[in-house]
C-alpha positions as CSV (number, residue, x, y, z in Angstrom):
1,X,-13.1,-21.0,-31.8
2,X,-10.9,-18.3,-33.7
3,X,-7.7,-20.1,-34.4
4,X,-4.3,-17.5,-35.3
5,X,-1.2,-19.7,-37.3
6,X,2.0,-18.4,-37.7
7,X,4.2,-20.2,-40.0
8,X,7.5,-21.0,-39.5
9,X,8.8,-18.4,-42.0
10,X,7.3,-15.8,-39.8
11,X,9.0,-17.2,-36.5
12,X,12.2,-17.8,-38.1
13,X,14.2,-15.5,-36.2
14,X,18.1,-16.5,-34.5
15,X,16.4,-15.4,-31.3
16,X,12.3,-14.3,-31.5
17,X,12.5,-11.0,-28.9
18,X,9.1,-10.9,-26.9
19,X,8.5,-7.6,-24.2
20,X,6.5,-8.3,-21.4
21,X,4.3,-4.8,-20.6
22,X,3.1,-3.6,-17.2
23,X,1.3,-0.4,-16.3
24,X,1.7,0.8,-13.3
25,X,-0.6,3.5,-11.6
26,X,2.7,5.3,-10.7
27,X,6.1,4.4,-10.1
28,X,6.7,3.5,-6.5
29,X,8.5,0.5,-4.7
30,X,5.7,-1.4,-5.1
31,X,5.3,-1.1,-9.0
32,X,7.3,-4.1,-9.5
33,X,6.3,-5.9,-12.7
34,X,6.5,-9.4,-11.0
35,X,3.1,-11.2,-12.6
36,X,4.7,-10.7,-16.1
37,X,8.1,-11.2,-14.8
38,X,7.5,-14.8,-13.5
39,X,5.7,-16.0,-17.2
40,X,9.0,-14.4,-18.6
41,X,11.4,-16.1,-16.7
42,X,9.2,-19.4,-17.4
43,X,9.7,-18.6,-21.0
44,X,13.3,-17.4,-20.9
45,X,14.4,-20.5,-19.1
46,X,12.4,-23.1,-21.1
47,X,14.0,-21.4,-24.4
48,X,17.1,-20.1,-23.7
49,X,18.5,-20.3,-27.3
50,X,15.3,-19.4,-28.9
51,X,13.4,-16.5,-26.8
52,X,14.8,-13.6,-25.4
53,X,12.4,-11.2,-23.2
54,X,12.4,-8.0,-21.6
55,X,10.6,-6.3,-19.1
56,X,8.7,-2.8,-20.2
57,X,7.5,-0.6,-16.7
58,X,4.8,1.8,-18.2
59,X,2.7,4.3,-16.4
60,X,-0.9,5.5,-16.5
61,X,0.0,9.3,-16.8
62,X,2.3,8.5,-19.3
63,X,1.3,10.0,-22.7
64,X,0.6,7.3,-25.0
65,X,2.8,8.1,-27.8
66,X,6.2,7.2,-24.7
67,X,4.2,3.7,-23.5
68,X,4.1,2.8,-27.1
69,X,8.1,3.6,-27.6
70,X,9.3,2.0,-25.1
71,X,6.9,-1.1,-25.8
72,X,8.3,-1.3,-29.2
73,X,11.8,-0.9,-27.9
74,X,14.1,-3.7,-29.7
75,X,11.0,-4.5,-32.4
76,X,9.4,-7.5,-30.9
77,X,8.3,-10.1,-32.3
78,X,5.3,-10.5,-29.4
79,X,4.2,-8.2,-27.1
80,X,2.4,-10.2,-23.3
81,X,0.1,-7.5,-21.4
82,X,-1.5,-7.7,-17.7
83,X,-4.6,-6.1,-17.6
84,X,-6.1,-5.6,-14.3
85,X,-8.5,-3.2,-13.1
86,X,-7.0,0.0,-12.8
87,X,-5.0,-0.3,-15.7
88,X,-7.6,-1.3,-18.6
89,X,-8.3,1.4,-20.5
90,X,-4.5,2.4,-20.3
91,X,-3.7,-0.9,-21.4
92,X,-6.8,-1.8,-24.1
93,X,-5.4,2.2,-26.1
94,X,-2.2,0.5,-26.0
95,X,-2.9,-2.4,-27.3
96,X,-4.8,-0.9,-30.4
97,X,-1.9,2.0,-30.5
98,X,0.4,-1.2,-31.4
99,X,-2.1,-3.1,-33.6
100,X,-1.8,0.5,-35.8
101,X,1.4,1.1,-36.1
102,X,2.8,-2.6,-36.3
103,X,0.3,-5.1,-37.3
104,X,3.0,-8.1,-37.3
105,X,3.7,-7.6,-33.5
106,X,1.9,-10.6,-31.8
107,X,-0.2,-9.7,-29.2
108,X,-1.0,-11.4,-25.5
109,X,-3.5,-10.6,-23.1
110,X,-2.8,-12.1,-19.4
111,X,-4.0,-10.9,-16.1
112,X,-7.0,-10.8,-13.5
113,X,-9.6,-9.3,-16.1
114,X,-8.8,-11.6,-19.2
115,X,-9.0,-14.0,-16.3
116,X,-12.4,-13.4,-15.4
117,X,-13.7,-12.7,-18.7
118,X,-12.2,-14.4,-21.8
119,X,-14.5,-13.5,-24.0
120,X,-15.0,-10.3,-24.0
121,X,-11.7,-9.8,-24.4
122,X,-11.5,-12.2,-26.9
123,X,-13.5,-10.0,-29.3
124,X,-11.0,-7.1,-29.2
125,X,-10.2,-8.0,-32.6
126,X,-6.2,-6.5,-32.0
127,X,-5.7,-9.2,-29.1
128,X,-4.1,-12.6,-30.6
129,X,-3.9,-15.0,-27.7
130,X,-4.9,-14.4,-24.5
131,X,-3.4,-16.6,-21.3
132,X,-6.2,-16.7,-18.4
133,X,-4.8,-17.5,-14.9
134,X,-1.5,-18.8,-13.8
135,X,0.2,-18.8,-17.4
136,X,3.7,-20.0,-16.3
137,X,2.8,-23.2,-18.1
138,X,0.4,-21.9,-20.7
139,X,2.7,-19.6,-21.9
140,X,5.3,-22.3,-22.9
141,X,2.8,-24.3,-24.4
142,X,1.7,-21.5,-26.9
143,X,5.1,-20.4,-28.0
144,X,6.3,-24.2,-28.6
145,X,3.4,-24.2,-31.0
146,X,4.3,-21.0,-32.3
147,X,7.8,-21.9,-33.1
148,X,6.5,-25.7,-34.4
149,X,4.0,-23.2,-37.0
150,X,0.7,-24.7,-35.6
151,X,-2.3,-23.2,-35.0
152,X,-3.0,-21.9,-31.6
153,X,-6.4,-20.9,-30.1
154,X,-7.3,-17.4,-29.2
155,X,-7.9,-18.5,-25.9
156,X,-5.1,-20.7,-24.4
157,X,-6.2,-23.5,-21.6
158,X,-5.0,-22.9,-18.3
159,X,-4.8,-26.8,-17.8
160,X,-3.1,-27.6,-14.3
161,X,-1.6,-25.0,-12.1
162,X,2.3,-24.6,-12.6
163,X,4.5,-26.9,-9.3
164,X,6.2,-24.4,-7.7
165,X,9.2,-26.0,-7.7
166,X,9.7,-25.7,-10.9
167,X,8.5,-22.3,-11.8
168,X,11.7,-20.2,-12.0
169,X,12.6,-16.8,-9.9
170,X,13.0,-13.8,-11.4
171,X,14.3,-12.0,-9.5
172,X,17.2,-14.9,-8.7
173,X,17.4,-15.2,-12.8
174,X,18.4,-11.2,-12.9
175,X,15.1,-10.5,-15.0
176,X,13.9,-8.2,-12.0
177,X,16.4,-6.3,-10.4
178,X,15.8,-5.1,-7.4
179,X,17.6,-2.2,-6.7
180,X,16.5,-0.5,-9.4
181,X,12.9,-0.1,-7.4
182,X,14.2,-0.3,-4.1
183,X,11.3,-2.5,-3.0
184,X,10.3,-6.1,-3.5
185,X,6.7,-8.0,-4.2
186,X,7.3,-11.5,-2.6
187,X,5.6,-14.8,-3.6
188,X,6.0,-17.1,-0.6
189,X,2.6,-19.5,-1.7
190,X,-0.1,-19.2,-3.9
191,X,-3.8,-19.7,-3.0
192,X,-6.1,-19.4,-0.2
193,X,-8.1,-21.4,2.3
194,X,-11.2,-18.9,2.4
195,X,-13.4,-18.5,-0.5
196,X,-14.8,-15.2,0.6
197,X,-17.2,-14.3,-2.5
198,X,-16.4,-10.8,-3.4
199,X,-12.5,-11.8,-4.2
200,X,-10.9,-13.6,-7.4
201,X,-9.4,-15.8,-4.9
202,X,-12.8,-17.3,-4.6
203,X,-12.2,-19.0,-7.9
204,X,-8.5,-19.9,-7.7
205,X,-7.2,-23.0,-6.7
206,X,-8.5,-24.8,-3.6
207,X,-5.6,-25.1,-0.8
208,X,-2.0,-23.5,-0.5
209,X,1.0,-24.4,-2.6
210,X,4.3,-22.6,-1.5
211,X,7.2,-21.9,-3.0
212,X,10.9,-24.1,-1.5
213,X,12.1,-22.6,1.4
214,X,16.1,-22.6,-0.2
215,X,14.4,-20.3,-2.8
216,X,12.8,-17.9,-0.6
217,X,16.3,-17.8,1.5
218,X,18.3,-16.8,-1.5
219,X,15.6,-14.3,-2.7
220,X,15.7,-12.5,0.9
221,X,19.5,-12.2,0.8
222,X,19.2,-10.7,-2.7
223,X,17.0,-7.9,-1.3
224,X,19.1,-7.1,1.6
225,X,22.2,-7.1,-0.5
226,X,20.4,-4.9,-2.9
227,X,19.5,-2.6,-0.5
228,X,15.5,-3.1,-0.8
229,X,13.9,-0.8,1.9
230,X,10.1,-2.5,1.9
231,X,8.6,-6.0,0.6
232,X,4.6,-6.7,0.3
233,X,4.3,-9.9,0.7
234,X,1.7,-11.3,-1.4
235,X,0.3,-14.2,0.1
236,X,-3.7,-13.9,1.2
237,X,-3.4,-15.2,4.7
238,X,0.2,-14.7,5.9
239,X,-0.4,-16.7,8.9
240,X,-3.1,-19.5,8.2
241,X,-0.7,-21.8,9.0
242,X,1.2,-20.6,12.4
243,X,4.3,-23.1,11.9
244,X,5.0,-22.5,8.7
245,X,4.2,-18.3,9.1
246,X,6.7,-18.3,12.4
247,X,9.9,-20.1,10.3
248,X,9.2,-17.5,7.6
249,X,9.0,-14.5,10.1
250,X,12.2,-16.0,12.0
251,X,13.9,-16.3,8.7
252,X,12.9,-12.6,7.9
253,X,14.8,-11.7,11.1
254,X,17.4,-13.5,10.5
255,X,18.6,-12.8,7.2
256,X,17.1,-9.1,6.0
257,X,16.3,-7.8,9.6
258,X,16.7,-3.8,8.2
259,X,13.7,-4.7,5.5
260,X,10.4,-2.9,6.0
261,X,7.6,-6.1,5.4
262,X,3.4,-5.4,4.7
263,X,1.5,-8.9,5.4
264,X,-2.3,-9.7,5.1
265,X,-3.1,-11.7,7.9
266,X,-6.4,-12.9,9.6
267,X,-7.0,-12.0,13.1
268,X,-8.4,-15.3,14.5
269,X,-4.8,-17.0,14.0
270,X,-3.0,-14.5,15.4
271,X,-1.4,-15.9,18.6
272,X,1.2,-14.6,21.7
273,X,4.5,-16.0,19.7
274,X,3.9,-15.0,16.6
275,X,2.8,-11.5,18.2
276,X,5.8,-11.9,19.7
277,X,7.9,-12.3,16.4
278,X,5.5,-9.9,14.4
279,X,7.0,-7.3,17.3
280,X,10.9,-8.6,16.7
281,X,10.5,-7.1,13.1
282,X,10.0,-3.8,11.1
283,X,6.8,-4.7,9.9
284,X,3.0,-3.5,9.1
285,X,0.2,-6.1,9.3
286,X,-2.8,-5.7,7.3
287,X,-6.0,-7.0,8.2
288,X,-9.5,-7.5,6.3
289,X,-11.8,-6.6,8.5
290,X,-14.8,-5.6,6.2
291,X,-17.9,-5.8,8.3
292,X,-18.8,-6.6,12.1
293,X,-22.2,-8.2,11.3
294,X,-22.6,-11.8,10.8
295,X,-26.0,-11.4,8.7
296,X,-23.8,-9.1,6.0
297,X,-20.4,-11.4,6.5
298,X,-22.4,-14.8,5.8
299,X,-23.5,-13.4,1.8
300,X,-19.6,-13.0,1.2
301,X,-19.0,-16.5,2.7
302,X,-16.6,-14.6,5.7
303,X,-17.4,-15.2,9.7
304,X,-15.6,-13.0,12.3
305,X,-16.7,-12.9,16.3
306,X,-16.1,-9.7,17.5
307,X,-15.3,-10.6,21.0
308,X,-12.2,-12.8,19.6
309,X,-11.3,-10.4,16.9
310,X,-10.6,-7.9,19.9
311,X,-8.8,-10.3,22.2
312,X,-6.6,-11.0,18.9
313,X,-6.1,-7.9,17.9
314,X,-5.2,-6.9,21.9
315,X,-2.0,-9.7,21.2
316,X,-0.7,-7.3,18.9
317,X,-1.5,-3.9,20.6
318,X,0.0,-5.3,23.7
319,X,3.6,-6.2,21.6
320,X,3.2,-2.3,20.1
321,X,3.2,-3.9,16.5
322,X,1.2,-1.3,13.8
323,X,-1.7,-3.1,12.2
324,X,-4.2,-1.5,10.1
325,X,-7.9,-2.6,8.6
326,X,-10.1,-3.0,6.0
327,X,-13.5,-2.1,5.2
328,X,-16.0,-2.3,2.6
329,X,-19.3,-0.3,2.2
330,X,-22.4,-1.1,0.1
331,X,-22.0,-4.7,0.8
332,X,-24.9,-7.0,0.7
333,X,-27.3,-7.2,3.8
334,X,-25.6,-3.9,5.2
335,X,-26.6,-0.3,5.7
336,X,-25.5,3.1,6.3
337,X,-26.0,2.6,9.8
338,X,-24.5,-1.2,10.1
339,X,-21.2,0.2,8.1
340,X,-21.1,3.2,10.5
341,X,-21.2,0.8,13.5
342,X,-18.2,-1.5,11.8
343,X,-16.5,1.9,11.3
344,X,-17.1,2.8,15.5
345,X,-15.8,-0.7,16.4
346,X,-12.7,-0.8,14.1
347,X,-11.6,2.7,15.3
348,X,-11.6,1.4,19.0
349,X,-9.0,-0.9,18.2
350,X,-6.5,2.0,17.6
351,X,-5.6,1.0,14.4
352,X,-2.4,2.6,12.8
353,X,-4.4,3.0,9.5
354,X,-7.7,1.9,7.8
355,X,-8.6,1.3,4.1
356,X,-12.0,1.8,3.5
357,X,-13.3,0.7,0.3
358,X,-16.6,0.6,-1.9
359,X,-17.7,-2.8,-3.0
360,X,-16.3,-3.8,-6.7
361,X,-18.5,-6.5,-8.1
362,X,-15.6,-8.1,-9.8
363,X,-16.3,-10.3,-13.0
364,X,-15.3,-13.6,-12.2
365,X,-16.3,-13.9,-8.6
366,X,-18.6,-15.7,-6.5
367,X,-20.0,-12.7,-5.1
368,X,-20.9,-11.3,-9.5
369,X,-22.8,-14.3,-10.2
370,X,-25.2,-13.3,-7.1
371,X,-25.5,-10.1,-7.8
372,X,-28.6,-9.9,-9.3
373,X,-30.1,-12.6,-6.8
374,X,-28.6,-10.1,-3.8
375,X,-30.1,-7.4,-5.5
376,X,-26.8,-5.4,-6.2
377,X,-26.7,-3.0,-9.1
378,X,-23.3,-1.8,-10.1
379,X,-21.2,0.0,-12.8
380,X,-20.9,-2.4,-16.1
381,X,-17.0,-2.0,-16.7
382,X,-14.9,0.2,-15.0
383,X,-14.4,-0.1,-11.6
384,X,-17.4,-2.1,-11.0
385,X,-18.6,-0.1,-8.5
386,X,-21.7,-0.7,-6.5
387,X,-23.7,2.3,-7.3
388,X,-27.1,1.0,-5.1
389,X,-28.1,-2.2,-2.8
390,X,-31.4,-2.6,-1.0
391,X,-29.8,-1.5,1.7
392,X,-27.4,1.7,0.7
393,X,-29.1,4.5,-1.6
394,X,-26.7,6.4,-4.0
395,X,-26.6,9.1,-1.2
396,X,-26.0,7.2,1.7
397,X,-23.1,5.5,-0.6
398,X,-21.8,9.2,-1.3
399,X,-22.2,9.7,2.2
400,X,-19.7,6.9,3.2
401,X,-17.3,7.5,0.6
402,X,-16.9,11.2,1.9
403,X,-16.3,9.2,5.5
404,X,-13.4,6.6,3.8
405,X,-11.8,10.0,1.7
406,X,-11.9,11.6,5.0
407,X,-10.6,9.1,7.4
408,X,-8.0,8.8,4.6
409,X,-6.7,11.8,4.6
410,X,-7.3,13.1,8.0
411,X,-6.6,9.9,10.1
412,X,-4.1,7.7,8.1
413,X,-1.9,10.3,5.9
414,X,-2.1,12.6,9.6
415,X,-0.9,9.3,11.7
416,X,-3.5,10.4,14.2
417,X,-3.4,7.1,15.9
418,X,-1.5,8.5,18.7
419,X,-3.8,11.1,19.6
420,X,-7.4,11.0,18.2
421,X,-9.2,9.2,21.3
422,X,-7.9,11.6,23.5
423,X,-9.3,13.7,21.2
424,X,-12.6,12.1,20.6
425,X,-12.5,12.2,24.4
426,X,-12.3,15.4,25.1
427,X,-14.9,16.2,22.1
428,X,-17.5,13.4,23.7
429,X,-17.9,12.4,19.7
430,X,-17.9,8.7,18.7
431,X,-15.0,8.7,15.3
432,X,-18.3,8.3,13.3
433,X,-19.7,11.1,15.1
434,X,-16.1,13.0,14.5
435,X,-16.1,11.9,11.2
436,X,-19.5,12.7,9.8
437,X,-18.7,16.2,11.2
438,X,-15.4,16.7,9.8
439,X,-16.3,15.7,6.5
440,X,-19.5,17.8,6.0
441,X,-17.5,20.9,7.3
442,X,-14.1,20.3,5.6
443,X,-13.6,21.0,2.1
444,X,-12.8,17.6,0.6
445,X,-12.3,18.9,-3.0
446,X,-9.6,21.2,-1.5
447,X,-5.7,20.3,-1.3
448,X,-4.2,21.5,1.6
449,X,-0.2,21.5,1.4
450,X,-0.4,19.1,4.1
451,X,-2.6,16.4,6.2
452,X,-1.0,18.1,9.2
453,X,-2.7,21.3,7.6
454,X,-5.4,19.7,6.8
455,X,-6.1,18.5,10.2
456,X,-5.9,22.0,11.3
457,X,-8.7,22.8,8.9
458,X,-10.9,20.6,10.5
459,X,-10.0,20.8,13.8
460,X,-10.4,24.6,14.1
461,X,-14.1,24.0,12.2
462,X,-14.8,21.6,14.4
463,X,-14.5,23.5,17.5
464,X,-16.2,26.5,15.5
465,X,-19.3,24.1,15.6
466,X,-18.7,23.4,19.0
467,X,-18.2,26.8,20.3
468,X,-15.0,25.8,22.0
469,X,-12.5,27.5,19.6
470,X,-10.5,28.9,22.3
471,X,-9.4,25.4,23.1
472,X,-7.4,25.7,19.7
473,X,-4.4,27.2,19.9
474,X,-3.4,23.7,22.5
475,X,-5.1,21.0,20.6
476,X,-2.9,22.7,17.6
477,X,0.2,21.8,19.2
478,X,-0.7,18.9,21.2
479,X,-1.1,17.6,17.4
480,X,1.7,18.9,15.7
481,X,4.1,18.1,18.3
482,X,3.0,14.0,17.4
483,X,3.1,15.3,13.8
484,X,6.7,15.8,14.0
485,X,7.7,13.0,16.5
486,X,6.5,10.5,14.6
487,X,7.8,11.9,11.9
488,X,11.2,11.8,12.6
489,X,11.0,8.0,13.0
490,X,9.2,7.4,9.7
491,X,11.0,10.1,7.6
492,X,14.2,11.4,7.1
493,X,16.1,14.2,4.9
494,X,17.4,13.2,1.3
495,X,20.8,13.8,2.8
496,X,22.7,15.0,6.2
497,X,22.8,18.1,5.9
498,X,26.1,19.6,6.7
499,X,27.7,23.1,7.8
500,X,31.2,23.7,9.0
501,X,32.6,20.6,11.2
502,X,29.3,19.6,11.8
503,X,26.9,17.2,10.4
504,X,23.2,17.4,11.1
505,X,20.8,14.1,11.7
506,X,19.0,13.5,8.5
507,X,15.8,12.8,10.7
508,X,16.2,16.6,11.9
509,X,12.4,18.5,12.4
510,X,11.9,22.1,13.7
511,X,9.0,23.1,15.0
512,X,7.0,26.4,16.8
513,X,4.5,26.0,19.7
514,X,2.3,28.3,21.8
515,X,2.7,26.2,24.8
516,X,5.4,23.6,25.9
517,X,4.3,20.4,24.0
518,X,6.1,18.4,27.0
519,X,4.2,20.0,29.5
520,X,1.4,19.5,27.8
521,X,2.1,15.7,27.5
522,X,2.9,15.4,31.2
523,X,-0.6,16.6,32.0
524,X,-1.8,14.0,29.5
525,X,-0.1,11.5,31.3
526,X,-1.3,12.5,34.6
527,X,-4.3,11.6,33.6
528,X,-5.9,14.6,32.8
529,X,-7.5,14.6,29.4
530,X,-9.4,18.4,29.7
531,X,-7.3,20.4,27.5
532,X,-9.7,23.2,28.8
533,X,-8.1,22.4,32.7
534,X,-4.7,22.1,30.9
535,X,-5.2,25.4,29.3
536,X,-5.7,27.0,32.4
537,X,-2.8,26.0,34.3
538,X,-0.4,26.9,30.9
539,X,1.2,29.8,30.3
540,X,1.3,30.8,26.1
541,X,4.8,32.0,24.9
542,X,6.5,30.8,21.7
543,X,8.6,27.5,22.6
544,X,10.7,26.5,19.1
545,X,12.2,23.4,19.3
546,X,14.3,20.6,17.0
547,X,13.7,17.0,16.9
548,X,15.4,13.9,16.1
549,X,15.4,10.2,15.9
550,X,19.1,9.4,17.6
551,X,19.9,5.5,18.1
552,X,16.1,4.4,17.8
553,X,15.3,7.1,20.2
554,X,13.2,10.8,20.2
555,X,15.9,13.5,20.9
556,X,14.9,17.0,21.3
557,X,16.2,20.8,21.6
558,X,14.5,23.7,23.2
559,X,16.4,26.4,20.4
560,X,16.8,30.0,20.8
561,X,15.5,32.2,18.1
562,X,18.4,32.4,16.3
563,X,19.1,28.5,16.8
564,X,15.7,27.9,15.4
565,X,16.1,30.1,12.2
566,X,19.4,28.6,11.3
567,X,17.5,25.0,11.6
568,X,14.4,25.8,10.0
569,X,16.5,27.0,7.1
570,X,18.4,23.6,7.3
571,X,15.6,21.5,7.4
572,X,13.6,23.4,4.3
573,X,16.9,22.0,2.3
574,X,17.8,25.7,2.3
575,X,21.1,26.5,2.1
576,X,21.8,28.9,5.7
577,X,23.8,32.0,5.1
578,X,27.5,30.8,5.7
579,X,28.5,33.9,7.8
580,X,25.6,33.0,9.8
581,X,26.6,29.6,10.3
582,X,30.5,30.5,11.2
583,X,28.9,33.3,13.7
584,X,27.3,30.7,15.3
585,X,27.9,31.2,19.5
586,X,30.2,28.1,20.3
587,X,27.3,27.0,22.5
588,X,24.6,26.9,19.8
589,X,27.5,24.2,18.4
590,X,27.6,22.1,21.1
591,X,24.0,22.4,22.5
592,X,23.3,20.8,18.9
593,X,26.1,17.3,19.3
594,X,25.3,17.0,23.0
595,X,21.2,16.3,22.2
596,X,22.1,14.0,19.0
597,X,20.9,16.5,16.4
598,X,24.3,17.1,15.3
599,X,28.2,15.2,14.9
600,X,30.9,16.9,14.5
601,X,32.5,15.6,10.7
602,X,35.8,13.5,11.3
């Protein structure tokens, strides 16, 4: 084994200054560098006099020549990298971009892929140490070495996982600062009960271990004092344990209620209270799916009755809280046809959104060792990609990764939830059906300005094909008027926007119909789901109206022409001519404060 010693001469420093480097795919609320955060404040805390470390956020547009500036920011003595999948190449050009230009800067290789496989990242000759797994512990063990001048091995032993009672926070230790992200990744345990063969969890650490509930309290009141608008938490199965998942939820409610959360959860132990409290909070639940068919389910070590996963999922539907799926294609034992299937049954749970992924072989899984036995060919570094399985060909894989781009961008980024069966209904299409159609007609390489536009594009193709086209000018604003009502609950203006004495609801959205969108909802409601019938008993004349979210509720203007320009300016963060807005009828004023899309300024 390659052994590296550094002598005490060389680690002599008052206080040795070590950055710890994560690169991001782009900055967002969840780019929070908390992997490398948590072996810093390990290290920070077990030498406080010795060890000072900072955080580094890169990012994998960034040109090369800024990651390597700000990594060298305050001339380290070591430099700690996570490498996971998305990020390795970025990270690998980094690494050797450092090597070149300072030699004497100690490098440290941590994360899931040096996990998986040590030695192949041991022979990247630039890489000094590398700490596999949970390195809170490791980590310490290498730079007490390090400042005692011993030789260390190139690939430091995990030994026992770190207690988590005694693995410091760092976001209570002010290493991560969470309002300068304005979201949170939260640790509440570590591990999972389900070895399911196609995830690194499969390898980890048999059973939970959580983190003290007096730690998690003080971290939650950190993020609502700092103003922290969404959390993922990170724990595998959320609600394995229903006692232990409804204190947590209750605490959530109690002490950061205004907090947006994301959980993974598993459907089987969802039950009618925590439903219940799942429905109490602002929350999205995630849930892993993958396949419907026990045959494909059994080679990734995963069960899931279908009958049970709908009266489950019904709990939730029935409390109104948004939950979303996974899915995988080119598993093992599955098809085309069996993922299309999984893909029909998913989408009759009205989902709020589903993921839909190809299978990644992942080094260092049950499911990568099998491979070959399973008869799985995939890409040898990368992504890991299955590119061909007895079952799937490379164009029936194509095939279903034009579906999963499609329901991506048409279903989950166009928050079709609340109207595509009615529209699948009317259609008489199955979503596969809808979907296989959509995506052969649409032009997936294009970028249309928006998913509402692009689910114009489609649905105007789609009733080309079906020789109904006339029925277009209503299903247009049947969908844009959801477009903007759920919009205004989800979204809202960088500022009020403000003109005279009055000050406008940030949430404010304008928007032009053909037909009446209420009128055309009250037929919907009737129960008639023919837009052809509701055509015919509509009159077409332009209806403009505003839209806001006042006191957790839809309010709504019918605008004249003139009310309607002066809003559509205001809402384009336009700036309204001021005579305009002084010439303003007094009634235009009022009409706006009495249905909430306006206050007059105090």
């Amino acid at each position: 084994m390659i052994q590296t010693t550094y002598t005490l001469y060389q680690v002599s420093q008052v206080i040795m200054h070590i950055n710890f480097v994560s690169i991001h795919i782009a900055p967002s609320p969840r780019a929070i560098p908390l992997g490398v955060g948590m072996i810093a404040q390990s290290l920070r805390s077990q030498f406080p006099e010795e060890i000072s470390t900072s955080l580094i956020d890169c990012y994998i547009p960034q040109d090369p020549a800024v990651q390597l500036a700000k990594v060298l920011a305050g001339n380290p003595f070591a430099v700690c990298i996570s490498i996971f999948l998305w990020n390795s190449e970025s990270a690998i050009r980094l690494i050797q971009d450092i090597k070149g230009s300072h030699p004497e800067v100690l490098i440290i290789a941590g994360g899931a892929l040096p996990t998986a496989l040590p030695d192949n990242f041991s022979s990247i000759r630039e890489i000094d140490h590398i700490l596999p797994g949970e390195a809170e512990n490791s980590v310490i063990e290498l730079f007490e070495g390090l400042l005692a001048g011993k030789p260390q091995p190139r690939i430091i032993p995990q030994g026992q996982p770190p207690r988590l009672e005694d693995v410091p926070s760092p976001y209570l230790g002010g290493l991560i600062k969470p309002a300068e992200y304005g979201g949170a990744l939260w640790e509440l345990s570590r591990g999972c009960p389900y070895k399911c063969s196609f995830c690194f969890e499969s390898r980890g650490t048999t059973g939970i271990r959580r983190f003290p509930e007096d730690r998690l309290q003080k971290e939650l009141k950190l993020f609502q004092a700092a103003g922290v608008s969404e959390i993922m938490v990170l724990d595998p199965t959320f609600n394995f344990d229903a006692r232990i998942a409804k204190r947590n939820l209750q605490m959530m409610s109690t002490l950061a209620p205004d907090i947006h959360y994301t959980f993974e959860i598993r459907a089987e132990h969802i039950t009618i209270e925590l439903a219940q409290l799942f429905a109490g909070l602002n929350c999205t639940l995630q849930i892993g799916l993958q396949s419907i068919h026990p045959e494909v389910l059994n080679n990734l070590n995963r069960t899931c009755n279908t009958e049970t996963f709908q009266k489950r999922i019904h709990l939730l539907h029935e409390q109104q809280v948004p939950y979303g799926f996974d899915l995988i294609f080119g598993l093992p034992g599955d098809s085309l046809r069996g993922f299309l299937e999984s893909v029909d049954f998913t989408f009759s749970l009205a989902p709020n959104h589903v993921d839909i992924f190809p299978l990644a072989v992942l080094p260092g899984t049950a499911l990568f060792d099998s491979a070959e036995s399973l008869g799985l060919q995939f890409l040898p570094e990368g992504d890991y990609q299955v590119i061909k399985t007895p079952g799937f060909t490379p164009e029936d894989l194509s095939a279903a990764a034009d579906i999963a781009d499609f329901v991506d961008r048409f279903y989950n980024q166009g928050k079709a939830v609340s109207w595509f069966d009615l529209i699948l209904e009317y259609l008489d299409l199955s979503p596969t059906g809808f979907f296989q159609i959509g995506a052969s007609l649409a032009d997936l390489a294009s970028q249309p300005s928006s998913p509402l536009d692009f689910q114009y594009q489609v649905i105007h193709r789609i009733l080309e094909h079906l020789n109904c086209t006339s029925r277009y000018p209503l299903i247009q604003d049947f969908i844009t008027y959801f477009w903007h009502v759920n919009g205004v609950f989800a979204e809202a203006l960088d500022a009020s926007p403000t003109c005279g004495d009055l000050q406008f609801n940030p949430t404010l959205r304008t928007a032009a119909f053909m037909y009446n969108p209420f009128e055309i909802i009250q037929w919907i409601e009737s129960g008639i789901h023919d837009f052809g019938i509701i055509q015919q008993y509509m009159h077409a004349s332009r209806h403009m109206f505003a839209f806001a979210c006042a006191d957790s509720e839809l309010t709504f203007l019918e605008c004249t022409e003139k009310e309607f320009d002066f809003l559509h300016k205001l809402t384009a963060q336009c700036q309204p001519d001021f005579n305009e807005a002084l010439d303003m009828p007094p009634r235009s004023r009022e009409r706006f404060v009495t249905a909430g899309i306006a206050a007059r300024s105090i």
